[in-house]
PyMOL commands that place a pseudoatom at each C-alpha (Angstrom):
pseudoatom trace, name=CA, resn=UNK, resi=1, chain=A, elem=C, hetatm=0, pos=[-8.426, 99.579, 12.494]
pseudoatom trace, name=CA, resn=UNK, resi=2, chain=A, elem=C, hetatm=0, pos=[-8.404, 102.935, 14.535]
pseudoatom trace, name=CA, resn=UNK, resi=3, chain=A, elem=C, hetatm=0, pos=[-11.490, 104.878, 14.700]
pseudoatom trace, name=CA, resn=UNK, resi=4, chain=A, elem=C, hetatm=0, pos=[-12.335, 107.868, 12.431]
pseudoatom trace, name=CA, resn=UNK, resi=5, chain=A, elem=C, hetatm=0, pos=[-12.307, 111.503, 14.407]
pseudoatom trace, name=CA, resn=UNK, resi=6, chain=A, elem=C, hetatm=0, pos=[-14.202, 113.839, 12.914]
pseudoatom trace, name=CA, resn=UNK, resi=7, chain=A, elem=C, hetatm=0, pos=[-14.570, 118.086, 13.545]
pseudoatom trace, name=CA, resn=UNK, resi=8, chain=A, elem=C, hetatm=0, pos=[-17.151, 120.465, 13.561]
pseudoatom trace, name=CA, resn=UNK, resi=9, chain=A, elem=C, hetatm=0, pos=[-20.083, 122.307, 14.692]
pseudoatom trace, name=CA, resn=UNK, resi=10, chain=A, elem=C, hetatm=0, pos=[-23.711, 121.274, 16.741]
pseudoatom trace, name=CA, resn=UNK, resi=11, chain=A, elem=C, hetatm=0, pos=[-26.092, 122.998, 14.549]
pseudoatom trace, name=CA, resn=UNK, resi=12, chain=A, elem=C, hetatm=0, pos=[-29.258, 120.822, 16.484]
pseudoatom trace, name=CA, resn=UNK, resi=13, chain=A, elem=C, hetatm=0, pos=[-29.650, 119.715, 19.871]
pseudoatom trace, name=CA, resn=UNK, resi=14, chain=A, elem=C, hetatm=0, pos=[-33.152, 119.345, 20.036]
pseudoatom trace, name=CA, resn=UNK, resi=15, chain=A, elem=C, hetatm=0, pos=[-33.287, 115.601, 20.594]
pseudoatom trace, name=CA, resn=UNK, resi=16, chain=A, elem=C, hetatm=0, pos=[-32.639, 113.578, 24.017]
pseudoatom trace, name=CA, resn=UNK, resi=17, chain=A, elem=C, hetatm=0, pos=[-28.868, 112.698, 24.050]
pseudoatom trace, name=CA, resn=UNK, resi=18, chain=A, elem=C, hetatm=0, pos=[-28.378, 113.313, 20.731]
pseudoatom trace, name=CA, resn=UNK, resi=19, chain=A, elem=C, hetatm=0, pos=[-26.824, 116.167, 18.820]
pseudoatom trace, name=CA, resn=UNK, resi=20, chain=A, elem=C, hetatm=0, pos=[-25.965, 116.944, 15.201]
pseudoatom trace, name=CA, resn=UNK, resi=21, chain=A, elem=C, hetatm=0, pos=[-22.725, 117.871, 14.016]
pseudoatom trace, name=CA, resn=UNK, resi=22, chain=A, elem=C, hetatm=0, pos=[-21.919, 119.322, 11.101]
pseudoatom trace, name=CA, resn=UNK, resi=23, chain=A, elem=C, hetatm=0, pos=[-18.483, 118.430, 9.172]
pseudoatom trace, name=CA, resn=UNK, resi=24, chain=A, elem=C, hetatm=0, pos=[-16.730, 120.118, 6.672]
pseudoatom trace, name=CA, resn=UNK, resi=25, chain=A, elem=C, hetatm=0, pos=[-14.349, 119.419, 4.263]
pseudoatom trace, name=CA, resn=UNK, resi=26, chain=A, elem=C, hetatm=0, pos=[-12.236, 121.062, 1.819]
pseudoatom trace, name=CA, resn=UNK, resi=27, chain=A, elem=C, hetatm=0, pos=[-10.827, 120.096, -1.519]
pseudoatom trace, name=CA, resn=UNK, resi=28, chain=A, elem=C, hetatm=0, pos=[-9.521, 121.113, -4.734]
pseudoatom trace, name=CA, resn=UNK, resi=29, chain=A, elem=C, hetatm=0, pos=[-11.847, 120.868, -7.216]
pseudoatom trace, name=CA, resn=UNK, resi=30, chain=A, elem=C, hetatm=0, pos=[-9.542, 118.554, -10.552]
pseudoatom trace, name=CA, resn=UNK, resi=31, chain=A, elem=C, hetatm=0, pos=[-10.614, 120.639, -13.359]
pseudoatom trace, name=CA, resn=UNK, resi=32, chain=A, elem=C, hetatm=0, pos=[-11.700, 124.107, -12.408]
pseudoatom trace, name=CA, resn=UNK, resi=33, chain=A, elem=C, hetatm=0, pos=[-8.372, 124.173, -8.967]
pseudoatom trace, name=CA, resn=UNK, resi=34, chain=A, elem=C, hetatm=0, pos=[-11.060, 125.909, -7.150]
pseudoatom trace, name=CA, resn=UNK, resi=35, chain=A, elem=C, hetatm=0, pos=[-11.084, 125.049, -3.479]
pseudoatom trace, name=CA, resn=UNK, resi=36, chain=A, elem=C, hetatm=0, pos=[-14.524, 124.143, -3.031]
pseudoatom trace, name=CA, resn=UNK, resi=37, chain=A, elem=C, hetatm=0, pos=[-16.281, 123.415, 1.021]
pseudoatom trace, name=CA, resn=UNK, resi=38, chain=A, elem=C, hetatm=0, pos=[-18.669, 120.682, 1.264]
pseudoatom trace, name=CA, resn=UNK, resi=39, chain=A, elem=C, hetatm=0, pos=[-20.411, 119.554, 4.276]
pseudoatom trace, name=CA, resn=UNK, resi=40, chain=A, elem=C, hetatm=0, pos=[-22.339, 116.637, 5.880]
pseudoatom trace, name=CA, resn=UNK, resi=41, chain=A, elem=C, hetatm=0, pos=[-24.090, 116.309, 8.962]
pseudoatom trace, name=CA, resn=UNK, resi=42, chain=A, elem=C, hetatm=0, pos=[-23.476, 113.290, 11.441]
pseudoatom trace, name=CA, resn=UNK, resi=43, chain=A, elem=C, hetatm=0, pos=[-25.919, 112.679, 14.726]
pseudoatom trace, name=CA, resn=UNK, resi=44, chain=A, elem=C, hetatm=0, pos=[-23.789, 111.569, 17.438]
pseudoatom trace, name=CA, resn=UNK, resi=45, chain=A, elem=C, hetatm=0, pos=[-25.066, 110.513, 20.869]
pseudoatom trace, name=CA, resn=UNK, resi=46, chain=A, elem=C, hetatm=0, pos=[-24.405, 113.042, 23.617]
pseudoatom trace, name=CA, resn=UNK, resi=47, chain=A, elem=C, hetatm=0, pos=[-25.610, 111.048, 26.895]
pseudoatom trace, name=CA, resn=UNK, resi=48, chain=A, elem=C, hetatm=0, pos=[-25.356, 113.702, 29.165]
pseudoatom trace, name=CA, resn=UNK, resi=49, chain=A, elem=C, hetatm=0, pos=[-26.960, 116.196, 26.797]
pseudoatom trace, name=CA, resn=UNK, resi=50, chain=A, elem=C, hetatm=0, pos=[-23.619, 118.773, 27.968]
pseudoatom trace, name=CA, resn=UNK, resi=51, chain=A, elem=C, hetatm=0, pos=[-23.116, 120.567, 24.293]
pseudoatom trace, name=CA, resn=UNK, resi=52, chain=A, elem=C, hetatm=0, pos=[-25.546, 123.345, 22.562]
pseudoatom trace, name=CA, resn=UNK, resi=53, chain=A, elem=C, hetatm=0, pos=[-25.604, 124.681, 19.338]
pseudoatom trace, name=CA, resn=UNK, resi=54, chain=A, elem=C, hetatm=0, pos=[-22.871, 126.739, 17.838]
pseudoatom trace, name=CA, resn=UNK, resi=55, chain=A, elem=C, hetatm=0, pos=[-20.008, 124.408, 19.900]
pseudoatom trace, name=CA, resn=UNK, resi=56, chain=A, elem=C, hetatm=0, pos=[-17.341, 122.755, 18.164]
pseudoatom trace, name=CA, resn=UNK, resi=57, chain=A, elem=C, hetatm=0, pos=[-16.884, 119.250, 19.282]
pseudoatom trace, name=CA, resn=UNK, resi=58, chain=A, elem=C, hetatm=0, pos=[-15.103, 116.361, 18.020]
pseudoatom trace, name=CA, resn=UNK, resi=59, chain=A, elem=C, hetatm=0, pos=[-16.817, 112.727, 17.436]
pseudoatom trace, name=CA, resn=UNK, resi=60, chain=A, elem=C, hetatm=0, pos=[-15.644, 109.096, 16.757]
pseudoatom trace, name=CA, resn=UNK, resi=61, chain=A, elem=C, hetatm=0, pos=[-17.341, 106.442, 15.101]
pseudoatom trace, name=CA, resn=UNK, resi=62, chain=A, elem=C, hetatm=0, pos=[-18.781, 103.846, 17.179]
pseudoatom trace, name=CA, resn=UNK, resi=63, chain=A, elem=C, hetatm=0, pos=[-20.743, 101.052, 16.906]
pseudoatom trace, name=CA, resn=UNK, resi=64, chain=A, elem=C, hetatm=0, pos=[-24.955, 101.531, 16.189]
pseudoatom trace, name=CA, resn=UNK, resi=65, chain=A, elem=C, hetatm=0, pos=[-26.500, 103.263, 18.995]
pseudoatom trace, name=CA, resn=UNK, resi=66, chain=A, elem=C, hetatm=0, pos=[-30.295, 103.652, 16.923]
pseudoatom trace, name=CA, resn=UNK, resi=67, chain=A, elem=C, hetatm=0, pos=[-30.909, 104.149, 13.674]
pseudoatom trace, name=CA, resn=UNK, resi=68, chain=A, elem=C, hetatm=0, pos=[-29.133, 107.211, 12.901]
pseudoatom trace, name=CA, resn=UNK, resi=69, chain=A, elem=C, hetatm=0, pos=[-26.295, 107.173, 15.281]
pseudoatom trace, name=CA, resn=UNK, resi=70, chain=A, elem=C, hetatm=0, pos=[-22.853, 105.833, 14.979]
pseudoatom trace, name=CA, resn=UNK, resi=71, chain=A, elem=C, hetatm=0, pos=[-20.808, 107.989, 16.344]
pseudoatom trace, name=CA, resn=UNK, resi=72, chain=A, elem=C, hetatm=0, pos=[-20.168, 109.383, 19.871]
pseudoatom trace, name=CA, resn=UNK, resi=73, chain=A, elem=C, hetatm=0, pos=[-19.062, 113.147, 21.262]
pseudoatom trace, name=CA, resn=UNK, resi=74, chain=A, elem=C, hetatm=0, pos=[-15.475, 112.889, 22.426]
pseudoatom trace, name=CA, resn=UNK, resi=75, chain=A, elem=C, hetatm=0, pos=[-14.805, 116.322, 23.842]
pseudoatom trace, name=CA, resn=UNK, resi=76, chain=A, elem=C, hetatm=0, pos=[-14.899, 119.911, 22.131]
for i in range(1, 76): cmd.bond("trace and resi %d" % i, "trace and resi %d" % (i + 1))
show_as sticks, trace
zoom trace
């Protein structure tokens, strides 16, 4: 099964090779047909601690690094 790639922007990079990403989606809401934005916020493990916040980067899934991470930066 191929790996997920995911969007979006680093909104913390205060940790040691980490960095969280935020992801948003869009959708159509089935009642109202309003397009409504949700978002969710991944950690992903950035081992050379390259991106700061405000950069769009893309991550994969990968398997458990700690706790919190499974997924990886690919490249912005």
């Amino acid at each position: 099964m191929p790996k997920r790639i995911l969007q979006g922007v680093v909104t913390s990079d205060q940790n040691e090779q980490t960095v969280t990403v935020s992801v948003e989606r869009r959708f159509t809401h089935p009642v109202l047909k309003k397009t409504i934005r949700k978002s969710k916020k991944y950690r992903a493990h950035d081992p050379l601690n390259t991106f700061k916040v405000g950069d769009t980067v893309r991550i994969q899934e990968c398997a458990p690094i700690s706790k919190t991470k499974r997924w990886e930066v690919v490249a912005n």
